[in-house]
Backbone bond lengths (Angstrom), bond angles and torsions (degrees), N, CA, C in turn:
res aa  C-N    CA-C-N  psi(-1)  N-CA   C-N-CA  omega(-1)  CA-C   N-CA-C  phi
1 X - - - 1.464 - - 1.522 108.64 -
2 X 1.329 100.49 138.10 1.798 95.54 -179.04 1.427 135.57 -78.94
3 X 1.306 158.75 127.91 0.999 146.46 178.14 1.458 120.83 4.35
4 X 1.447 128.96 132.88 1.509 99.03 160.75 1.854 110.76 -101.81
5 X 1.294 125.08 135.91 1.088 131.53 174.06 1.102 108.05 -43.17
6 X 1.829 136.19 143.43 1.292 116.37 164.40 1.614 105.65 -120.75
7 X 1.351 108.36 152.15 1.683 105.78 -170.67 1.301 102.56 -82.75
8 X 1.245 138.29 172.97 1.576 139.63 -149.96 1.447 85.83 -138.66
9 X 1.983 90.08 114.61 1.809 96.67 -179.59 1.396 123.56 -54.83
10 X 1.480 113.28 161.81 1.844 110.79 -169.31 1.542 89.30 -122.22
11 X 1.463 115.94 160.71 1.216 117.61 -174.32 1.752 98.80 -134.81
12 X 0.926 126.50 167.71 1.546 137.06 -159.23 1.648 100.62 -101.26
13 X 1.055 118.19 87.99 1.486 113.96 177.76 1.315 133.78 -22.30
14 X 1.422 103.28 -49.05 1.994 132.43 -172.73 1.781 83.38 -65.21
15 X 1.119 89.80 -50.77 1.691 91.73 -151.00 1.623 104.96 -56.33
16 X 1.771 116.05 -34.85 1.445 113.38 -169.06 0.969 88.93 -80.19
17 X 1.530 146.91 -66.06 1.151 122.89 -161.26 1.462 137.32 -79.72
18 X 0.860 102.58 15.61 1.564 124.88 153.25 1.437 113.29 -77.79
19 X 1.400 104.61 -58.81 1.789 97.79 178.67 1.705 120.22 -83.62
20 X 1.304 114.43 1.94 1.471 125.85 150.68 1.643 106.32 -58.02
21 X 1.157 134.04 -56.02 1.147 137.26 -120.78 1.903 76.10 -119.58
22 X 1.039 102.13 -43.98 2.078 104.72 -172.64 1.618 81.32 -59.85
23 X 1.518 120.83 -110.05 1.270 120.87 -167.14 1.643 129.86 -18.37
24 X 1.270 131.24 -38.06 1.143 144.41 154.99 1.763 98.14 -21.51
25 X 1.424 95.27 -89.90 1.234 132.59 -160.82 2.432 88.45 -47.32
26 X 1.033 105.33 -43.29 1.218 109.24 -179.75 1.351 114.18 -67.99
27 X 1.438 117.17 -38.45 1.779 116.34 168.80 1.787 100.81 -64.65
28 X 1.182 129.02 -13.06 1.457 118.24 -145.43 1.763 88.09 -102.98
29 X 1.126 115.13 -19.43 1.382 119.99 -169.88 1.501 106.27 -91.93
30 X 1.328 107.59 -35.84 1.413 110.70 175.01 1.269 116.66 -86.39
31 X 1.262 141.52 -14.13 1.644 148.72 167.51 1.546 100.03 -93.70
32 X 1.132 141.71 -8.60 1.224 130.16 134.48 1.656 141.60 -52.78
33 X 1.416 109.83 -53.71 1.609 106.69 158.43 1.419 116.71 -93.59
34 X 1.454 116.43 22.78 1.462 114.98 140.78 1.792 123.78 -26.07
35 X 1.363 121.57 121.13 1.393 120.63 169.11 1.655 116.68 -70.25
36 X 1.556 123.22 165.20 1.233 106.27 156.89 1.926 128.49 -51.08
37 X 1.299 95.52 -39.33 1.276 110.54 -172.95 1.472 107.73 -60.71
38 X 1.679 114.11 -54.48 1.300 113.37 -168.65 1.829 106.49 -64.96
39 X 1.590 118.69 -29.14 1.249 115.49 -177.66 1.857 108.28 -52.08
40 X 1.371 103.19 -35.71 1.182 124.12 -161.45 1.624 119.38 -62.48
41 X 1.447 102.60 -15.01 1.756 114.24 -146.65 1.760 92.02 -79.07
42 X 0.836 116.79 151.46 1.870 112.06 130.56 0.994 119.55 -45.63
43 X 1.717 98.77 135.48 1.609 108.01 176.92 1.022 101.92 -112.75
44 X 1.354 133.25 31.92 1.775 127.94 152.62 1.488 110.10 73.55
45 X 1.324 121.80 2.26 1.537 142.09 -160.87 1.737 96.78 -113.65
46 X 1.062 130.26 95.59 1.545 104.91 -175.04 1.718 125.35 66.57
47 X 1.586 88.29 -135.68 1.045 104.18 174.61 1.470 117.36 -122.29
48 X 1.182 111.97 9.47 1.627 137.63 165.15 1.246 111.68 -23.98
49 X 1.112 138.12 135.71 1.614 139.30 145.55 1.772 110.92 -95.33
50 X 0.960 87.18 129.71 1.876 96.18 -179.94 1.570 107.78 -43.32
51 X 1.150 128.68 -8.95 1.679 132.72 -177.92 1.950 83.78 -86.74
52 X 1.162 106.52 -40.20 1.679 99.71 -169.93 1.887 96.38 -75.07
53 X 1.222 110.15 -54.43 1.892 99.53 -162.30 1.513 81.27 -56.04
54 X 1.103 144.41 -66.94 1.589 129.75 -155.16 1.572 93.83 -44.50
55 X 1.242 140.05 -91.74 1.141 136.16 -172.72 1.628 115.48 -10.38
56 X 1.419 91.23 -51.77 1.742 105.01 -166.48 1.914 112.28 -68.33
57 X 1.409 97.38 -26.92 1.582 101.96 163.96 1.311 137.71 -61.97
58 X 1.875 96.94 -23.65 1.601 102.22 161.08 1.208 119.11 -69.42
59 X 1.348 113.91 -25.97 1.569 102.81 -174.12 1.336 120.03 -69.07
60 X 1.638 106.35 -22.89 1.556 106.32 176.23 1.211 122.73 -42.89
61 X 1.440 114.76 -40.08 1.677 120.60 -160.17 1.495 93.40 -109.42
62 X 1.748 132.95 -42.16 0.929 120.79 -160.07 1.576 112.78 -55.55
63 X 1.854 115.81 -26.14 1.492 131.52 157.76 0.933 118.79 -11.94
64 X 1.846 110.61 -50.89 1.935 107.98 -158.10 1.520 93.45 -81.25
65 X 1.173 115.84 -39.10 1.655 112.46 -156.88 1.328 97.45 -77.22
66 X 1.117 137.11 -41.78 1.630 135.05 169.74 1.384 112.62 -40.24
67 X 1.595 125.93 -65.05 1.157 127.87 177.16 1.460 114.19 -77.17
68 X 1.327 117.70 -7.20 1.702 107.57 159.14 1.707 104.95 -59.15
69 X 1.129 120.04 -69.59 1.658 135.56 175.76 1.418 86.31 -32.12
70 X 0.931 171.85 88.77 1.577 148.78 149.52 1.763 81.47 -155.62
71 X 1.444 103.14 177.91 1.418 115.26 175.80 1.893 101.55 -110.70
72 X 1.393 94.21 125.45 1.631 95.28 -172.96 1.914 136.91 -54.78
73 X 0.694 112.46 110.21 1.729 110.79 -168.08 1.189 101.33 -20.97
74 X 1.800 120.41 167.94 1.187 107.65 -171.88 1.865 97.31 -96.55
75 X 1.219 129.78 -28.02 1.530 138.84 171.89 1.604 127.85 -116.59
76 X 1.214 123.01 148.09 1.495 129.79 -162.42 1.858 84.69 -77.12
77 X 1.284 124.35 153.86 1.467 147.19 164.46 1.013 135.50 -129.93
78 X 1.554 105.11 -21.33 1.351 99.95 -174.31 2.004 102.23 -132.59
79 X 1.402 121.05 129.14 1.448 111.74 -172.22 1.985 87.42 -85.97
80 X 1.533 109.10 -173.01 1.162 124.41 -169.36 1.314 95.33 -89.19
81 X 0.990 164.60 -47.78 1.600 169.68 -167.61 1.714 100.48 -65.43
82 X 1.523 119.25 -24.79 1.461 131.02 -161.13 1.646 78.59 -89.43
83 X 1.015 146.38 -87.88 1.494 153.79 -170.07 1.590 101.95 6.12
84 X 1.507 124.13 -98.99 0.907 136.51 -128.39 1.722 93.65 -72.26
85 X 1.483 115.98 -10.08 1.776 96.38 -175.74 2.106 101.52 -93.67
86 X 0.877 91.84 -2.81 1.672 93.97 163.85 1.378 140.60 -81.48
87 X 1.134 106.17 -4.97 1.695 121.80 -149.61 1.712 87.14 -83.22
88 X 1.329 126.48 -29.68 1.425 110.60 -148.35 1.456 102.50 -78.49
89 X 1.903 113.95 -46.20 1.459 103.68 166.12 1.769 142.22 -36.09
90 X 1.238 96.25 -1.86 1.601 94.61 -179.72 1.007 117.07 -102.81
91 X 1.519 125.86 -28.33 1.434 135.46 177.31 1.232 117.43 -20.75
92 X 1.016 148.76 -32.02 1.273 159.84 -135.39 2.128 99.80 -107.30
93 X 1.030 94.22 -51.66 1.558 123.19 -173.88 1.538 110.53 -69.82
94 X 1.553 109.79 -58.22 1.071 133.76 172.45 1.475 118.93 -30.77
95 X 1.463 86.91 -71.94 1.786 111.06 170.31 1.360 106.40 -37.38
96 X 1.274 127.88 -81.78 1.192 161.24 174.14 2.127 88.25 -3.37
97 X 1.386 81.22 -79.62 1.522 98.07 -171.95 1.684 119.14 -39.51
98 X 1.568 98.20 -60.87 1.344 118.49 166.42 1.614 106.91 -10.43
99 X 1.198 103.39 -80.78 1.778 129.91 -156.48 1.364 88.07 -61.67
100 X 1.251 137.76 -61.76 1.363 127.52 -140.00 1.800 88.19 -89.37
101 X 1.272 132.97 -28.67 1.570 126.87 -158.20 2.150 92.38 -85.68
102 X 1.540 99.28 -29.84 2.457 95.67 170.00 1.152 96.73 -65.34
103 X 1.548 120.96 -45.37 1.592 128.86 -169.20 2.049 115.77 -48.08
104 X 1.274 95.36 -32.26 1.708 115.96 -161.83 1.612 81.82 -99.61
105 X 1.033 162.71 -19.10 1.544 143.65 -137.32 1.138 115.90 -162.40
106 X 1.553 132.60 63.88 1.334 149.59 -152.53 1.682 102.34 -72.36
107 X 1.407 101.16 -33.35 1.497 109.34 176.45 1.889 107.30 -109.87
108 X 1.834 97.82 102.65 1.517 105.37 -173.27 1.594 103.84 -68.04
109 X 1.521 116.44 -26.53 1.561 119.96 -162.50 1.863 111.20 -66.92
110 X 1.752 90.47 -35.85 1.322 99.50 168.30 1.329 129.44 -70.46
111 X 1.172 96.00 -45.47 1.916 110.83 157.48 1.502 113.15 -25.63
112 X 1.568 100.96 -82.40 1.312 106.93 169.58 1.621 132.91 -42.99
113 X 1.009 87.93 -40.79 1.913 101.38 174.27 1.717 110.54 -51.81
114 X 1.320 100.29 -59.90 1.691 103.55 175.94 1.549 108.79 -54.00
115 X 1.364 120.74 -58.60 1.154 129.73 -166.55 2.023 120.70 -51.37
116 X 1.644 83.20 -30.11 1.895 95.15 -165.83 1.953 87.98 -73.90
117 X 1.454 86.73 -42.12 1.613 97.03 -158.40 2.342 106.88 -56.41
118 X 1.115 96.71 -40.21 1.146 100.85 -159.19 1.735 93.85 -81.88
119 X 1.307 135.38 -9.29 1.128 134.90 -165.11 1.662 98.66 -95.78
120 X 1.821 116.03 -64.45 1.185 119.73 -174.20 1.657 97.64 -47.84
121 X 1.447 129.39 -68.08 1.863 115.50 168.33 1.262 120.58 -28.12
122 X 1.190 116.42 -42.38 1.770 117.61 -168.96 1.919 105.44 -68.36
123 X 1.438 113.28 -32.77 1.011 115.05 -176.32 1.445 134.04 -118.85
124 X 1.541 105.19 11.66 1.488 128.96 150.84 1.464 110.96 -69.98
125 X 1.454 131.06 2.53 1.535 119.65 168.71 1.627 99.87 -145.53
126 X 1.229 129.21 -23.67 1.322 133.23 -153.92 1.596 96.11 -72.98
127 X 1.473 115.23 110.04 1.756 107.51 148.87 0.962 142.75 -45.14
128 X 1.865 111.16 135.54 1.614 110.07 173.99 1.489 123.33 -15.42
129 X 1.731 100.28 -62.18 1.290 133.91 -150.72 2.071 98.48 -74.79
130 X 0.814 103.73 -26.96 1.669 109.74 -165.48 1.567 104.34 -53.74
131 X 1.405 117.64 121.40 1.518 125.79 -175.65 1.225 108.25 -80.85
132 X 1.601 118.23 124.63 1.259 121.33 161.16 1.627 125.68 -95.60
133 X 1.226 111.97 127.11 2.010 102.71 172.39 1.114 129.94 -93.54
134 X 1.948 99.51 83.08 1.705 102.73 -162.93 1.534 98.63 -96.20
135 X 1.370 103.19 164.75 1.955 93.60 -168.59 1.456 128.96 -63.89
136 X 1.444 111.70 -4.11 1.455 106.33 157.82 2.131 130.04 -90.65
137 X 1.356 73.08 8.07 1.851 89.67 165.53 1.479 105.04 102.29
138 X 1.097 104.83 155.44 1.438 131.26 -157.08 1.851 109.44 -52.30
139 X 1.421 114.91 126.16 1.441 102.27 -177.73 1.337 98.41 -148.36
140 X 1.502 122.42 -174.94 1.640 137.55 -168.43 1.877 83.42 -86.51
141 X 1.685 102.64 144.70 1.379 111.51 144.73 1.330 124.37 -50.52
142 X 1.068 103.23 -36.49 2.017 106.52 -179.59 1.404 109.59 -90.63
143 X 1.659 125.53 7.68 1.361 102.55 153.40 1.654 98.30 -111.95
144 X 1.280 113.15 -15.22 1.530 111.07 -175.46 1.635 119.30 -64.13
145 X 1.491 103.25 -21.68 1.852 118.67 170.37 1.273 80.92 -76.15
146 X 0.954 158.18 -60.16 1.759 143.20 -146.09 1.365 100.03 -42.30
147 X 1.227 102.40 -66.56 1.832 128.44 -155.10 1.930 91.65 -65.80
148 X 1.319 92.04 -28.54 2.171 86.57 172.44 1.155 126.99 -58.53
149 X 1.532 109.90 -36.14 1.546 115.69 173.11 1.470 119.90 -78.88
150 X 1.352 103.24 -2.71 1.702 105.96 178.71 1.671 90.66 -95.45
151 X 0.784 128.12 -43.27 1.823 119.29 -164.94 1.269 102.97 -60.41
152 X 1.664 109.44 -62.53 1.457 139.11 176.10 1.708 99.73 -38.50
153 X 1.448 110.83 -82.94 2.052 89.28 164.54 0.947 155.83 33.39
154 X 2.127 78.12 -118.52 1.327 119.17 164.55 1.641 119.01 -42.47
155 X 1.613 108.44 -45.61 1.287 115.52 -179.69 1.934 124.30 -69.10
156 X 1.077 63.77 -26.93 1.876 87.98 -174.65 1.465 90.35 -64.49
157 X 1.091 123.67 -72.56 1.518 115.14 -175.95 1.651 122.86 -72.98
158 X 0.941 135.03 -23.71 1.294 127.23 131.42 1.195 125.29 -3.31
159 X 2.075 102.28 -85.33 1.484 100.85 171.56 1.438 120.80 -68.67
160 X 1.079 142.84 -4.48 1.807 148.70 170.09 1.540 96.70 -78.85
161 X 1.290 125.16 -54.22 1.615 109.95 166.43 1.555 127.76 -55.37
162 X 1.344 100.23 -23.32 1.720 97.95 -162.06 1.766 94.44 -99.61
163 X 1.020 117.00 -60.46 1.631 139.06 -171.82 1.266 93.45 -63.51
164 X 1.411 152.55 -20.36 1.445 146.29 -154.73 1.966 111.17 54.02
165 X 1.160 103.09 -3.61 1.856 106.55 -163.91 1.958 68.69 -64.16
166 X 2.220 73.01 -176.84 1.638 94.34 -159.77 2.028 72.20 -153.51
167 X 1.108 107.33 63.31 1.452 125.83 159.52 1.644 110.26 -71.99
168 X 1.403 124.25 126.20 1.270 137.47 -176.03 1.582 125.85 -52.37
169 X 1.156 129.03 149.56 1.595 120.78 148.68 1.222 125.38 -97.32
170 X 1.206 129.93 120.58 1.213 119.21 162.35 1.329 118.42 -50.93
171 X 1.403 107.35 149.21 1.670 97.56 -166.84 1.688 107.85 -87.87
172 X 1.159 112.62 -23.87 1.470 115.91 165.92 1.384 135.08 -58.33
173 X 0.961 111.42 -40.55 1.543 146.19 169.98 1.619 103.32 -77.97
174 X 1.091 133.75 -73.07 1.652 122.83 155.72 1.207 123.30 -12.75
175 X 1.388 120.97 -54.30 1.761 131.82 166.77 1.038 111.20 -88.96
176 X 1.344 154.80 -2.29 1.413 138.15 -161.90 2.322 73.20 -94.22
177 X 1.442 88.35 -66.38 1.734 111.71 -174.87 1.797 103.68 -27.66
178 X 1.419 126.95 -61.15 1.283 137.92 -173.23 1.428 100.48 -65.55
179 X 1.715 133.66 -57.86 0.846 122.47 -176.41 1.618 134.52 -48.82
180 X 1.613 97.13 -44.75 1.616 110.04 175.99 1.363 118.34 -47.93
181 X 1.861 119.47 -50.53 1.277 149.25 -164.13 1.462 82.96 -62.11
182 X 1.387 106.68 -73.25 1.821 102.65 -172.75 1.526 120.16 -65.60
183 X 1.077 143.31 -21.23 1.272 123.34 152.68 1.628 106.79 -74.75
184 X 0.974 149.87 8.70 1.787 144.75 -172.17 1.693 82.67 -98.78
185 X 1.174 127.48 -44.01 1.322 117.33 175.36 1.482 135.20 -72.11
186 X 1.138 113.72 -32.58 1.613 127.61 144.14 1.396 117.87 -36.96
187 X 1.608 119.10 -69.24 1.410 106.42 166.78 1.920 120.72 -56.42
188 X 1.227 119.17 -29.37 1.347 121.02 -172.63 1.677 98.37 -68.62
189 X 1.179 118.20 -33.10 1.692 119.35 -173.20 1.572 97.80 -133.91
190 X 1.379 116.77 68.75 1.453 122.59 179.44 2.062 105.10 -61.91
191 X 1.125 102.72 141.16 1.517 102.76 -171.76 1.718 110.14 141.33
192 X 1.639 119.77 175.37 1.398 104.08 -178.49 1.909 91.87 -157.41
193 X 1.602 103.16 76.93 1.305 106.38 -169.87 1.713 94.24 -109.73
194 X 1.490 88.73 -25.94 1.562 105.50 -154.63 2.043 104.42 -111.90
195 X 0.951 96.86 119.93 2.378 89.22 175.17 1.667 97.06 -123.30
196 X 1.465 112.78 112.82 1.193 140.40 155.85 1.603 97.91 -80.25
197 X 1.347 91.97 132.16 1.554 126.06 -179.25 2.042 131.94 -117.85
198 X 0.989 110.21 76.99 1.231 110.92 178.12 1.169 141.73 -144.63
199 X 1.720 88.20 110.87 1.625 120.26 -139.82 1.555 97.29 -77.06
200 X 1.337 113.25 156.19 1.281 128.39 -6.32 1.473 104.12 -102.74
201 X 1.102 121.57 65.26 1.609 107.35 -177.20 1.741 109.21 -151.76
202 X 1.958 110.25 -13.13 1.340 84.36 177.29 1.580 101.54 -169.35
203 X 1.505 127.37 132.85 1.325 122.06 -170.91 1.778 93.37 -127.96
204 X 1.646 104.72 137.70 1.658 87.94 168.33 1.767 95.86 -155.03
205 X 1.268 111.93 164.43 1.069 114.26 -164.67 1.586 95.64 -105.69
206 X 1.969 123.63 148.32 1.083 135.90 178.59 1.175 127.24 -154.02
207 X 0.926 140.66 171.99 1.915 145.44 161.88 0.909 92.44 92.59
208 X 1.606 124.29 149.64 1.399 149.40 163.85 1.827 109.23 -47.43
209 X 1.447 136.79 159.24 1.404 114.95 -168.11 1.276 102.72 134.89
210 X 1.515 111.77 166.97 1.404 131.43 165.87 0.782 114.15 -40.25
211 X 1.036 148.48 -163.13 1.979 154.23 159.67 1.280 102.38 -146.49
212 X 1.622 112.03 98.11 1.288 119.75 171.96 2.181 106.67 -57.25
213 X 1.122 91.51 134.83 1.689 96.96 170.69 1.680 103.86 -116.73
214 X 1.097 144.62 -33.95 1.370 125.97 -173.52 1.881 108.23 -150.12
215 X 1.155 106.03 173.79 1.769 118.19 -163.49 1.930 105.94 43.67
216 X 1.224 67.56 -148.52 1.802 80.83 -169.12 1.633 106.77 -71.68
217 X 1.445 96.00 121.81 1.525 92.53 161.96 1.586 133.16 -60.05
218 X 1.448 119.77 156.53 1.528 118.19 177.05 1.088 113.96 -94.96
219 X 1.196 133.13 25.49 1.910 131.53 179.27 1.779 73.97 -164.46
220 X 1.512 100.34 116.71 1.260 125.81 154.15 1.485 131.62 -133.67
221 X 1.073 124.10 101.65 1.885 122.88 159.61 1.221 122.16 -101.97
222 X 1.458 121.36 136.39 1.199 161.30 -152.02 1.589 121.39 -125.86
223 X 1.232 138.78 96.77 1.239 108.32 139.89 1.597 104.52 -158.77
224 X 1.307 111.86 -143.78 1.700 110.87 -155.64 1.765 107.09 -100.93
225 X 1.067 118.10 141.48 1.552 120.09 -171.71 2.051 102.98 -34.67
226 X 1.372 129.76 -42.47 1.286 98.04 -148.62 1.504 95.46 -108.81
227 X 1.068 115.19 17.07 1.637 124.19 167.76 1.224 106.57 -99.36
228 X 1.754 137.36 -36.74 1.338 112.10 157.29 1.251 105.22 -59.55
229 X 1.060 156.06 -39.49 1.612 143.78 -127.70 1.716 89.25 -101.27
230 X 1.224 126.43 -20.11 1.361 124.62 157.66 1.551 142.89 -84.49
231 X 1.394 92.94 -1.13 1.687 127.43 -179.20 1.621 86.05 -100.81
232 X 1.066 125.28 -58.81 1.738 123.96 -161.71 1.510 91.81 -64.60
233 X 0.977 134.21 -63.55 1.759 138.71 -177.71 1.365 138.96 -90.78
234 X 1.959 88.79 32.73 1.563 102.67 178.57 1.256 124.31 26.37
235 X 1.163 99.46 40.85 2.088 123.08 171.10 2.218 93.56 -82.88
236 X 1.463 104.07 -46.58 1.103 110.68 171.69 1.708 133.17 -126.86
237 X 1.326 129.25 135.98 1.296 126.89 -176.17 1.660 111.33 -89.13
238 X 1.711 84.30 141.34 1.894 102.70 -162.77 1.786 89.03 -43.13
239 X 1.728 106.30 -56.21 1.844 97.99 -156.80 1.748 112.64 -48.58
240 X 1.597 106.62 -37.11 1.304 108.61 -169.42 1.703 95.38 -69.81
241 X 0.687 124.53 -56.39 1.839 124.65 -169.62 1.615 94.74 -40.47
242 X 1.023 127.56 -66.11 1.470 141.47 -151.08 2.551 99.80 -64.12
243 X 1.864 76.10 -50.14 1.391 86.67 167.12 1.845 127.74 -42.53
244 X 1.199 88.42 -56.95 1.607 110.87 -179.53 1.426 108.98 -75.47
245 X 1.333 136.37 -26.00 1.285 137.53 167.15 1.291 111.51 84.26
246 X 1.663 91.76 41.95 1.760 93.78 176.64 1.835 103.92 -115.33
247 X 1.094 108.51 8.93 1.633 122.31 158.37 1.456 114.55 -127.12
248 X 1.317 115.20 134.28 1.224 131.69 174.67 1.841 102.45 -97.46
249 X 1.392 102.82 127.64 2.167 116.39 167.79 1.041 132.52 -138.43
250 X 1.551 128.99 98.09 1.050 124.46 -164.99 1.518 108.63 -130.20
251 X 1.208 109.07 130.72 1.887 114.49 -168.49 1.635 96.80 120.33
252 X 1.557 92.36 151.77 1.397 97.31 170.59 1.710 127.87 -89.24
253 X 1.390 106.95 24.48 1.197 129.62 170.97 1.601 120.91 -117.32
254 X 1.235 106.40 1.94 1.672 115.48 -161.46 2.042 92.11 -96.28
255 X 1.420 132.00 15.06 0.831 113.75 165.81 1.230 104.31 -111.70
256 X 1.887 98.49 132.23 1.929 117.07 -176.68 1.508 92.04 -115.16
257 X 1.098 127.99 49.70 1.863 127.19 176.13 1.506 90.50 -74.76
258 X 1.571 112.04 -61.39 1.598 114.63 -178.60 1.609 134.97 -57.81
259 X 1.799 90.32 -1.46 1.618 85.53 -161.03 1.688 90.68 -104.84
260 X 1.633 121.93 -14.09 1.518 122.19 -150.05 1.413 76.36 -117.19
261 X 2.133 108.14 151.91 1.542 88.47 3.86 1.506 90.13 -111.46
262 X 1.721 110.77 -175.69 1.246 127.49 176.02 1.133 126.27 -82.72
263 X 1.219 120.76 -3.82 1.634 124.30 -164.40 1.715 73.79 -134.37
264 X 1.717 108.48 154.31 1.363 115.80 163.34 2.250 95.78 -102.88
């Protein structure tokens, strides 16, 4: 039987950038009644202090509005599925930036203030379609907000692990973030032996294998949106997840130890 083609999920424009701009606004509230102490902690990121990942969360978004100002590439390079296996080469750079941009900005609230402000403008006129040239190569604004709700997230829980806060998800941004991660793994293990499940926002079929067609599949994984999203960004390891019984695996294909994580 031949491959089946799979169509490449679409996401609701209004909807991401709304939950770009919601979650933002939700880190900004919670790095505000930040303590000295909690600024102070490790953020489990390096050598980061949670006063730095807050900093470093502006840069997520402050990105779009920077490369809005820019003059647009002349061709698209990079599709949305291409994103997330690039991220690890920058680390290095990233960091770099991080430290010196807490270093420049004694007041994060103000930070944030510029940052929310210049983004909601940037994207009260800016088209879907408008190419940005961010350093993993040229892509649509409307898939480049995708990849916002994964940083935005990812980061969000970061600082809720490190800071102890209990800062919100947008619920849009929660699924836009889970969904991407789980199709990035589909292409990484193209095939449909295997259906990862994680409700309520995203089921996809993977691994080399039979191709279940009807009842219950025989390679099943299971678990809850922010435990994959810590499996995808080696925030968490498959054995410990499985340990703790916050992933469900059943089939002799249901182990992704080798495939995670997807993001460095």
């Amino acid at each position: 039987m031949p491959p089946v083609k799979k169509r490449a999920r679409t996401y609701d424009s209004a909807k991401i950038r709304a939950a770009v701009l919601a979650q933002f606004g939700n880190v900004r509230d919670g790095v505000r009644a930040l303590s000295e102490e909690q600024s102070a902690r490790p953020a489990r990121l390096g050598d980061w202090t949670v006063r730095e990942l807050a900093a470093h969360i502006t840069m997520a978004v402050e990105t779009v509005s920077r490369h809005l100002d820019l003059p647009a590439p002349g061709a698209k390079e990079l599709a949305l599925l291409d994103w997330p296996f690039g991220t690890a080469a920058r680390a290095g750079d990233i960091a770099d930036g991080t430290r010196a941009l807490a270093a420049a900005h004694p007041d994060l609230d103000a930070l944030y203030a510029g940052v929310g402000a210049r983004i909601t403008e940037h994207l009260a006129t800016a088209p879907d379609d408008r190419l940005l040239g961010v350093p993993a190569g040229a892509m649509t604004l409307a898939d480049y907000l995708v990849t916002r709700t994964v940083e935005l997230v990812v980061h969000t829980d970061d600082l809720n692990r490190a800071a102890g806060t209990d800062i919100p998800f947008d619920r849009q941004a929660l699924a836009a973030c889970t969904r991407l991660l789980a199709d990035a793994l589909a292409v990484k293990a193209p095939g449909a032996s295997t259906e990862v499940r994680i409700p309520p926002y995203a089921v996809v079929q993977c691994v080399e294998g039979p191709r279940h067609t009807r009842g219950t599949p025989p390679n099943v994984v299971e678990t809850d949106p922010l435990t994959w999203i810590r499996l995808a960004t080696g925030r968490t390891e498959w054995k410990t997840a499985l340990d703790e019984a916050k992933v469900s695996a059943s089939g002799e294909r249901a182990d992704l130890a080798g495939l995670l994580p997807l993001m460095g």
